[in-house]
Structure formats: structure tokens, C-alpha cells
C-alpha positions, 0 to 999 in steps of 0.5 A, a space after each residue: 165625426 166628419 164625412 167626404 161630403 163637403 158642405 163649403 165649397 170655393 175656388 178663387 173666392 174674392 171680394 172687392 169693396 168699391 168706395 167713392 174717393 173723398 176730394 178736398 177743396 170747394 172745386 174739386 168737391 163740385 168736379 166730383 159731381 161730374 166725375 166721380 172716382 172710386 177706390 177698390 179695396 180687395 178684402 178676399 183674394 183667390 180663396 181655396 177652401 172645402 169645409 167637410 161634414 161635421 168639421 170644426 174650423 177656426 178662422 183667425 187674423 188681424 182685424 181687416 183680414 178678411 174673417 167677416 167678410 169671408 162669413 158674411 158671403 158664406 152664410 148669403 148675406 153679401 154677395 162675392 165679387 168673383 169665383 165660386 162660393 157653394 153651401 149645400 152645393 149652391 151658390 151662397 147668395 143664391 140659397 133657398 128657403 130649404 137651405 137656410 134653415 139648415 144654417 144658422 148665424 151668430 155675430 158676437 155684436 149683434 143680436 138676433 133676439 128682441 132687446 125689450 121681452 125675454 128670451 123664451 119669447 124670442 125664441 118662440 117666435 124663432 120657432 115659428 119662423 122655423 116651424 120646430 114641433 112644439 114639443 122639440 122645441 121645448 125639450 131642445 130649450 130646456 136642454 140648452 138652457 142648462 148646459 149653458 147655466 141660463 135655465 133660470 133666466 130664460 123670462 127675464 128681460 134681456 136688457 136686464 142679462 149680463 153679457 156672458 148670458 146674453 150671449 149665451 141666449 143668442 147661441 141657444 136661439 142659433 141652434 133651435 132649428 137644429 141647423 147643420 151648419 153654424 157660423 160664430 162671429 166673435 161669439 166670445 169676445 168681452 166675455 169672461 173666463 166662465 162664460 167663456 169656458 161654457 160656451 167652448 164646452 157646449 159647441 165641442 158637446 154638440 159637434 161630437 154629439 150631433 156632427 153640427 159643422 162649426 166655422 168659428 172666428 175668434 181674436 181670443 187663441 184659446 176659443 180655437 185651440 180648445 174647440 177647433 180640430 183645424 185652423 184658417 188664418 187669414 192675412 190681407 184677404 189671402 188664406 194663409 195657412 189652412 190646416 192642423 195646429 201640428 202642421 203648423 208648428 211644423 212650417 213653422 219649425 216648432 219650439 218648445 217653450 221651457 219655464 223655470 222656477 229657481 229655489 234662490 233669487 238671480 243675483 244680475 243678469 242670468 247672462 250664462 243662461 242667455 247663452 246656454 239658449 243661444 248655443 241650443 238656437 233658442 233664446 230667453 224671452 222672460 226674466 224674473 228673480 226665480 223665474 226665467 222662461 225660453 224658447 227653443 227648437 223642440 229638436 234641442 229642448 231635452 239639451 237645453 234643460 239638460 244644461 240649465 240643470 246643471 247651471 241653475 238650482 232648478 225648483 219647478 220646470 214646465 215645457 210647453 208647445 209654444 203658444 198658437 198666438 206666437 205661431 200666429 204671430 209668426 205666420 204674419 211676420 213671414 206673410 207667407 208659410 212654406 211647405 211642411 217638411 
């Protein structure tokens, strides 16, 4: 459920880091306290970016590339260096007391919640601090708690929490005030398959349910492909690439990836294979005694299986978009994307 209005807005958005220059040697050192110099470190340069109501939006790339950084600023916690950086139609790190509570922040490696009492107890201090009506905020819990399977350890200790619960209690105090804009820092990240799966679940449920508008970074592929509608990669603080994963594969020429299972065991190197692919622009990436797996040009997929069919004794066939982390990957080897075609 998305509207025309957006709620981020920026234009030329950068920021500049600006440390002190380390000198070696005793006289350098005292020369530094007369003189000092500094470096810059451009850590968003010249961002463009619009945000809709009721968006999914997940922000990917390498560590260094600007996802915190950009976060940070949106949400007011540092201010920008230089362009425009709007939130509800204010500047970020100007935004009032009516703003913020229409936002909320989670920082997979921080904590928002006290480490020595329960989590019911940190989250009915939040609820002061939010003025929710007791009675929203115990069915909002309630209701919380048990879509993210925690029902039952709401009065324990959080120290005594595993990982995966910890983090789900801080995505529950996140969303208490029923905030209309959430950003997730790494809300994921050490957790395991089921947790991970939970929380990807209960993020969709509310997006669709109550149009919360989510701006998500992750390092793990399947939070974005499986939560998020749109996709930001950023590179050395430049936005890469801002739009659907059909697009994407699109720029990028899309493949297909083909996976075989074979009734006999190979008996060399599958070298008439390699060059089947060869012949259709793909390539064979992976080799097992019964398996071998191809990329290849979606426009020559059906050739391709056409002819390993006829080659191969063929037992099982997949064939697969290509991975959204090899079309990430692919998107820094380049450094940059041409126009869709």
C-alpha cells in the first residue's frame, strides 16, 4: 500500500567525515600541535532519493558504503554535510518532538532496551515516554509478542534472552508507538534460519497491514529479496543502482542459472558441456559427480537445456533467476549501471 506522498526526500545529499592526520616521529608529533592536518573521508556523495508512503526499501552494499551513514542522518542522529535531507517534509536533524515519535530505529548492535530487568519493563517505560494508552499498549505487546514467538519470555531478564529473542524484543519496542516510518539497521545479522524467517514475516504483515514504511540494510540477500519491493545499493557513498530487482537484472542482462542432476556419476571433465554453455554465452560454474550447475543468458536458457538433454542423462533440472547476490556483486565489479534497455 504505497501513496504519492513521500516521506524521505534528498537532493545532493553528502557527507564528509573529517579526522586528524596521525604524524610519525617526536618532532612531527609537537609540529602537529602547532599545525594541525586533517583528512576528509566522502562517506555519501550527491545522493538522490524519494521514499514513498508505505515503501519497503532495502539498502545494500559493502561494508564502508555509506548504509549507516545514510540511516543515521535520515533518522537525525548526525547531521549532513551539505544538500537536502527531508523527513515529513523537515530537515532531518531538525526534526521536532512530533516527528520523532512518527519514527522508530533498530541497530542490530545496539540495544535500546535495559540489559538488567525484563523486556515488559523496558517496554513500559517506552510507553511513557510515548504516552501510548495503556490499554493500546498491552494488546499492541501482546499482539507482538506472539507473532514474533516471545510471548512467553517477556518477564525474563534480557541478559538471560538468546540472540534471535533479544532481537526480536527490540523490533517489538520499535514498533510500540505504532511509528509510520521504521528504519532496520542489520536487524538480522548472527541470527539463525527461524528467527531469521520470523522477523521477515512480521515486517511483510505489518507493511501490508498498517502501510508501515520500512527502509531495511542487511548483508544477508534473503532479508531484501524476501521483504523488500525496491532495492538501493550503495558503493563508496554514490547510489548505485535505485529501483526493482526486474530492473536490475534487466541493466545487468539477466541470466538464468540452470542446475542438473545426472542419473550416472561424470567420468572426467564435463569438457562437451563447458562448451554447450560456451556456444549459448553462458558458462559452467560448478562441478560435482552428478551435479553441474550453469549460468547463462535468460534469452538462451531453453537452447541450453535443449542441448544438455541431449548430451547428458539428465535425472533433475532447476533453472533459476540468478542469485540477487551475484547481481550485486556484479554491480560493483562495473561501478556503475547503464540505462535499462
Amino acid at each position: 500500500m504505497t501513496t504519492t506522498s513521500p516521506l524521505i526526500h534528498c537532493r545532493r545529499l553528502g557527507k564528509t567525515y573529517r579526522t586528524l592526520r596521525r604524524r610519525e616521529g617526536v618532532l612531527r608529533l609537537l609540529g602537529g600541535l602547532v599545525k594541525r592536518e586533517h583528512v576528509e573521508h566522502a562517506a555519501l556523495v550527491d545522493a538522490d532519493l524519494d521514499i514513498l508512503q508505505g515503501e519497503m526499501v532495502g539498502l545494500i552494499g559493502a561494508n564502508g558504503a555509506g548504509k549507516t551513514t545514510l540511516v543515521k542522518i535520515l533518522a537525525g542522529i548526525i547531521p549532513k554535510t551539505h544538500g537536502t535531507a527531508e523527513v515529513f517534509g523537515r530537515d532531518c536533524f531538525d526534526l521536532r518532538d512530533a516527528e520523532k515519535t512518527r519514527l522508530s530505529l533498530v541497530m542490530g548492535q545496539r540495544s535500546q532496551l535495559w540489559w538488567d530487568i525484563p523486556p515488559l519493563d523496558s517496554f513500559r517505560l517506552l510507553r511513557a515516554i510515548y504516552d501510548v494508552d495503556h490499554d493500546v499498549f498491552e494488546r499492541r505487546v501482546a499482539e507482538h509478542a506472539e507473532r514474533l514467538g516471545v510471548a512467553d519470555r517477556l518477564e525474563v531478564q534480557l541478559r538471560q534472552l538468546s540472540l534471535g529473542q533479544r532481537m526480536k524484543m527490540e523490533i517489538i519496542g520499535a514498533f510500540l508507538h505504532d511509528p509510520e516510518l521504521v528504519f532496520l539497521d542489520e536487524p538480522t545479522i548472527g541470527l539463525d534460519l527461524v528467527s531469521q524467517e520470523t522477523i521477515r514475516r512480521f515486517l511483510r504483515d505489518l507493511n501490508r497491514e498498517r502501510g508501515v514504511t520500512i527502509l531495511l540494510t542487511s548483508h544477508d540477500m534473503a532479508d531484501i529479496e524476501q521483504t523488500c519491493e525496491r532495492l538501493l545499493i550503495l558503493d563508496g557513498g554514490k547510489l548505485l543502482f535505485d529501483g526493482d530487482l526486474p530492473d536490475l537484472q534487466r541493466r545487468l542482462v539477466g541470466k538464468r542459472r540452470v542446475e542438473l542432476h545426472l542419473e550416472d556419476e561424470l567420468v572426467g571433465e564435463p569438457t562437451d558441456a563447458a562448451e554447450v554453455a560456451r556456444k549459448h554465452d553462458g558458462e559452467l560454474v560448478e562441478v560435482s559427480p552428478r551435479r553441474l550447475v550453469f549460468l547463462v543468458p535468460t534469452a538462451r536458457s531453453q537452447a541450453l537445456v535443449r542441448e544438455l538433454f541431449d548430451l547428458l542423462a539428465v535425472k533433475d533440472l532447476s533453472v533459476e533467476r540468478q542469485p540477487l547476490e551475484d547481481l550485486v556483486r556484479e554491480v560493483f565489479r562495473r561501478g556503475q549501471l547503464e540505462d535499462a534497455p
